[in-house]
C-alpha positions in Angstrom: 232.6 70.4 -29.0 233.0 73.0 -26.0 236.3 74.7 -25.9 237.7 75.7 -22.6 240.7 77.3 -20.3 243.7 78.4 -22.5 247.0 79.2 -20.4 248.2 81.8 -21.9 252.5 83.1 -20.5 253.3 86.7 -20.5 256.2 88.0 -19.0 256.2 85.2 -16.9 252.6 86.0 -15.9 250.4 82.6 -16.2 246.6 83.9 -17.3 243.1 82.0 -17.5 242.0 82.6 -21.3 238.7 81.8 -22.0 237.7 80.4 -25.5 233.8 78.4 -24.5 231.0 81.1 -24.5 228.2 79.0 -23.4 226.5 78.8 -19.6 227.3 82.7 -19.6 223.9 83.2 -17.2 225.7 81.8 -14.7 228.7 84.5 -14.0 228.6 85.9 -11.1 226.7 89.3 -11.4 229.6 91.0 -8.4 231.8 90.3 -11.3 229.7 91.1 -14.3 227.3 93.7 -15.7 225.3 91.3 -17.8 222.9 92.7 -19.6 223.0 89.8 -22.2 224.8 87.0 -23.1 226.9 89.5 -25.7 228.1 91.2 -22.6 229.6 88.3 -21.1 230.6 86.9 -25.1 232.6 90.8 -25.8 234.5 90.1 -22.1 235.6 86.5 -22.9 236.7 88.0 -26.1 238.6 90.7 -25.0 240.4 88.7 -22.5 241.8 86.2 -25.3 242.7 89.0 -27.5 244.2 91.0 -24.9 246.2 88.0 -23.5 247.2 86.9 -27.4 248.4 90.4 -27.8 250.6 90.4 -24.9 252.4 87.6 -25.6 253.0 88.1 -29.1 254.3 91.7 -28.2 256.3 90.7 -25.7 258.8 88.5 -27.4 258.6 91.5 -30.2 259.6 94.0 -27.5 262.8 91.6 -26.1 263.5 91.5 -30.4 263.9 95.4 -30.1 265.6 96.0 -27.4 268.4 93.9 -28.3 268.5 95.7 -31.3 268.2 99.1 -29.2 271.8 97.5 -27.7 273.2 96.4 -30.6 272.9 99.6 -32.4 274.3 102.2 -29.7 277.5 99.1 -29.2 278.0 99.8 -33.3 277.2 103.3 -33.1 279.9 104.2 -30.8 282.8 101.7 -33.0 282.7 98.7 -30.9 282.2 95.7 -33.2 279.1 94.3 -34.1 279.4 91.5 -37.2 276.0 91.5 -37.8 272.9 93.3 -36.4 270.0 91.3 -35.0 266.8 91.6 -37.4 263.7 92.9 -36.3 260.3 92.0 -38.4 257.8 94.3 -38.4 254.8 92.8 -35.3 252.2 91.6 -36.8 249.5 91.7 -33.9 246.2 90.7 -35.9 244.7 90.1 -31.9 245.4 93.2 -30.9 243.7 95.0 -33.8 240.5 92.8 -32.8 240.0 94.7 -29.9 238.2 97.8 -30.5 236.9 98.9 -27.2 236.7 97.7 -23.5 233.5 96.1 -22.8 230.8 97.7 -21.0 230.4 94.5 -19.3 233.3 95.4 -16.8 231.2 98.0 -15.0 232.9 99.3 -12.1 236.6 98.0 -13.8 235.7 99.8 -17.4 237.1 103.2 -16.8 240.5 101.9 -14.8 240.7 99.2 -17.7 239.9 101.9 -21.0 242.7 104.2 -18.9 245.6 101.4 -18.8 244.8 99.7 -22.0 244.7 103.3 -23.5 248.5 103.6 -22.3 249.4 100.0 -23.5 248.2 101.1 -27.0 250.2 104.6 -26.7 253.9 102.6 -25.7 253.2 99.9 -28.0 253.0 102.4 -31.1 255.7 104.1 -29.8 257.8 101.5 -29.3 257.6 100.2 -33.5 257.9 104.1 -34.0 261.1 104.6 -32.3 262.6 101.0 -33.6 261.9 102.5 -37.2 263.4 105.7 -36.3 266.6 103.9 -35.2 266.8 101.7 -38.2 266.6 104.8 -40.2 269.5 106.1 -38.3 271.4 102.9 -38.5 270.6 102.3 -42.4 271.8 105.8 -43.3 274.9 105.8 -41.2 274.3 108.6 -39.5 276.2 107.4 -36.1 279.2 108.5 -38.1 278.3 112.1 -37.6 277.3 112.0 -34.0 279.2 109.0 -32.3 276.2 107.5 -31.8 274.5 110.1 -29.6 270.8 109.4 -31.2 271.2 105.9 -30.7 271.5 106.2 -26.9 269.1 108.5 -26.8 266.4 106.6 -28.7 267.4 103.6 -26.5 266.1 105.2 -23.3 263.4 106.3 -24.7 262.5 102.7 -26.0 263.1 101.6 -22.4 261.4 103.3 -20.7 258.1 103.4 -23.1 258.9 99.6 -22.6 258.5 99.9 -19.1 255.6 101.8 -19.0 253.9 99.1 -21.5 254.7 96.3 -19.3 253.5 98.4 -16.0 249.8 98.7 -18.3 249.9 95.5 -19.6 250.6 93.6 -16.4 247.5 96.3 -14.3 244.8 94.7 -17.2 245.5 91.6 -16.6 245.2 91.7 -12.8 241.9 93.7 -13.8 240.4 91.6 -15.8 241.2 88.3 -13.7 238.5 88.0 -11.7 236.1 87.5 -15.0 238.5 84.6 -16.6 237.7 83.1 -12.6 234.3 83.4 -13.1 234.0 82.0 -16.5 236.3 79.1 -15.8 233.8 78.1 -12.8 231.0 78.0 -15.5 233.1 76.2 -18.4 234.3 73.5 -16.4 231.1 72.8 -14.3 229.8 69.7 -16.6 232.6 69.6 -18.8 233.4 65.9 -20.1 237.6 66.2 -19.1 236.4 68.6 -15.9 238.5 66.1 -13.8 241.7 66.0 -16.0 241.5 69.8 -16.7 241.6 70.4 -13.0 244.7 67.9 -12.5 246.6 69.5 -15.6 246.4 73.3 -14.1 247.5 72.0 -10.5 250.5 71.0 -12.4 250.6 74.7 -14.0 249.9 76.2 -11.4 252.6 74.7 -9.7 255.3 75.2 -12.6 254.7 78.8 -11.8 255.4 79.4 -8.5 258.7 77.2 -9.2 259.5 80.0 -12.3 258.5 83.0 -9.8 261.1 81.3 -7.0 263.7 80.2 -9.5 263.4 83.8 -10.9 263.9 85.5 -7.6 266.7 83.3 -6.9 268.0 83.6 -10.1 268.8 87.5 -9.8 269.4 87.1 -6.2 270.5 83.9 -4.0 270.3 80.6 -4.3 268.6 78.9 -1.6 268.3 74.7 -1.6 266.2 74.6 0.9 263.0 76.5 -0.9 264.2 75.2 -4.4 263.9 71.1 -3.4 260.1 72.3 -1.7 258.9 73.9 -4.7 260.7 70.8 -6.6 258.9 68.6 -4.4 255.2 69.9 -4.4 255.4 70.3 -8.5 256.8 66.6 -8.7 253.2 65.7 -6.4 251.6 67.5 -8.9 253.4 65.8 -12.2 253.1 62.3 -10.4 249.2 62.6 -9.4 248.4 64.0 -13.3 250.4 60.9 -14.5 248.1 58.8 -12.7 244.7 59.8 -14.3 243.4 57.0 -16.7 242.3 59.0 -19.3 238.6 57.7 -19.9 236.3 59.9 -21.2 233.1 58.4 -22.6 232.2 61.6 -25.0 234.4 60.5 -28.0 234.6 63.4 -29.7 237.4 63.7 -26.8 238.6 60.8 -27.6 241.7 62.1 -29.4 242.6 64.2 -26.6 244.2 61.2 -24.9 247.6 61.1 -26.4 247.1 65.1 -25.7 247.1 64.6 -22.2 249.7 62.2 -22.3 252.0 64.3 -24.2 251.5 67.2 -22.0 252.6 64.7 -19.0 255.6 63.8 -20.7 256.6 67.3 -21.3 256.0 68.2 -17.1 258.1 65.3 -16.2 261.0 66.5 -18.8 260.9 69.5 -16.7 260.9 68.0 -13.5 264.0 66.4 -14.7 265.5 69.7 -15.8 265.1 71.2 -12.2 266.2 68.7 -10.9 269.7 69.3 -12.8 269.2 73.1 -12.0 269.6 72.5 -8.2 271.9 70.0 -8.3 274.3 72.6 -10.6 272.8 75.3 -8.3 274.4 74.0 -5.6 277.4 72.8 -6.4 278.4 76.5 -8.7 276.7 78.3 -5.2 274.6 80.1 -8.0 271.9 79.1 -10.6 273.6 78.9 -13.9 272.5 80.6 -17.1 272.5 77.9 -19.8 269.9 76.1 -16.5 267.6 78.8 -16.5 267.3 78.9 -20.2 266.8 75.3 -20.1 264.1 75.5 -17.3 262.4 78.6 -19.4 262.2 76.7 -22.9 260.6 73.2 -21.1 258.4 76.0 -19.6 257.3 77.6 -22.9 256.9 73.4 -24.4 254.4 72.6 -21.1 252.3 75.5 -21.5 252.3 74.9 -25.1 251.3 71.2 -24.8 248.6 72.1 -22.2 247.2 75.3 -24.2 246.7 72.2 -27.2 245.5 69.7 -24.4 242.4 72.3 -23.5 241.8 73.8 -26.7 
């Protein structure tokens, strides 16, 4: 069975990940240097570790920096009960990748130099967090007042920053070979049609979390929350509709998938619905809202990453 597009969340970034290696001829040569179908195999493969790593060291990154907090709040006597826990990343995608493909040709270099920065912050990063354990372990805030602690913090932020500015450049890099490939994966794919659908309703579910997050840090505004709630409920409702009847069935079990997935977008539907109607009333989106709206998010994209697998 082909295996196709994988939505992949980072940093609320929606990406194309590519897992079907087949029909490779067919990439557009503007996008690709293919000298062979291992050039265009190595991309694919780069972009699903690349995107895997991301994630994973993303929600290890939020993990440290609460720590980072946590540990200058104790090291200066306010009182923390208990200090979060932070287990050691264990990126197996990341150490897949071993270099940039040559297949990028005129992107390589610009690529090799930002991923060559991501690699540099992300070691930093577990190397500082270790170094402030160390500190925190031994006590030593009781000879300094916690001086080391702040310190190590900004240095923590701001390799953080630095990772995220990398991480963010590769995948606006790479995009435009995911683009490719996913014109050649879904071009005589059995559930084409219901593949299509199901990212419309992504696609829209991310420009509602890139308004809701603007509006979120700055003001709320009814007017473009209730159109972006409209054009993703089009989107939910027109999925819903598909009858899911695909003669190949070795796709046959990918029904209650899809139906699942459905059920999950219209859960959210319902939650922004709340969100605007709290919105409105409080003058201001609410926090326990947002982190409503963000978990239904991360269940969605879940249910559609198992939908396409």
């Amino acid at each position: 069975m082909k295996k196709i597009i994988v939505l992949a969340m980072a940093l609320s970034l929606t990406a194309t990940m590519i897992s079907c290696k087949k029909g490779v001829e067919r990439f557009s040569s503007t996008v690709l240097n293919l000298g062979s179908e291992a050039d265009a195999n190595a991309i694919i493969d780069f972009n699903n570790n690349f995107i895997d790593s991301y994630k994973s060291t993303s929600k290890h990154i939020e993990r440290v920096l609460k720590y980072a907090d946590e540990a200058v709040a104790k090291s200066k006597g306010k009182n923390v009960l208990v200090m979060p826990v932070i287990i050691n990343s264990m990126d197996y995608s990341f150490s897949k990748i071993k270099e940039v493909p040559s297949g990028f040709d005129k992107d390589k270099a610009a690529i090799e130099k930002e991923f060559n920065m991501y690699k540099i912050k992300k070691e930093n990063i577990d190397k500082k967090i270790e170094e402030l354990k160390s500190y925190m372990t031994s006590e030593d805030y009781k000879d300094d007042k916690g001086v080391k602690a702040e310190a190590i913090r900004k240095e923590i932020e701001s390799d953080v920053n630095a990772f995220y500015a990398a991480g963010e450049n590769i995948m606006i890099k790479i995009k435009p070979a995911t683009d490719a490939a996913e014109e050649v994966i879904l071009k005589d794919h059995p559930m084409k049609e219901y593949i299509i659908s199901s990212k419309n309703v992504m696609n829209s579910m991310d420009s509602v979390i890139d308004l809701l997050g603007k509006q979120y840090s700055g003001q709320f505004n009814e007017a473009e929350a209730q159109k972006k709630y409209d054009e993703y409920a089009k989107a939910v409702e027109a999925n819903a509709k598909l009858n899911f009847d695909v003669k190949d069935q070795q796709y046959s079990y990918k029904k209650s998938q899809f139906e699942t997935f459905n059920k999950n977008a219209s859960n959210f539907l319902d939650l922004y619905r709340k969100l605007i109607r709290d919105a409105k009333e409080k003058g201001k989106i609410q926090d326990n809202d947002i982190q409503q709206i963000d978990s239904s998010y991360e269940s969605v994209l879940s249910a559609y990453n198992i939908f396409v697998k």
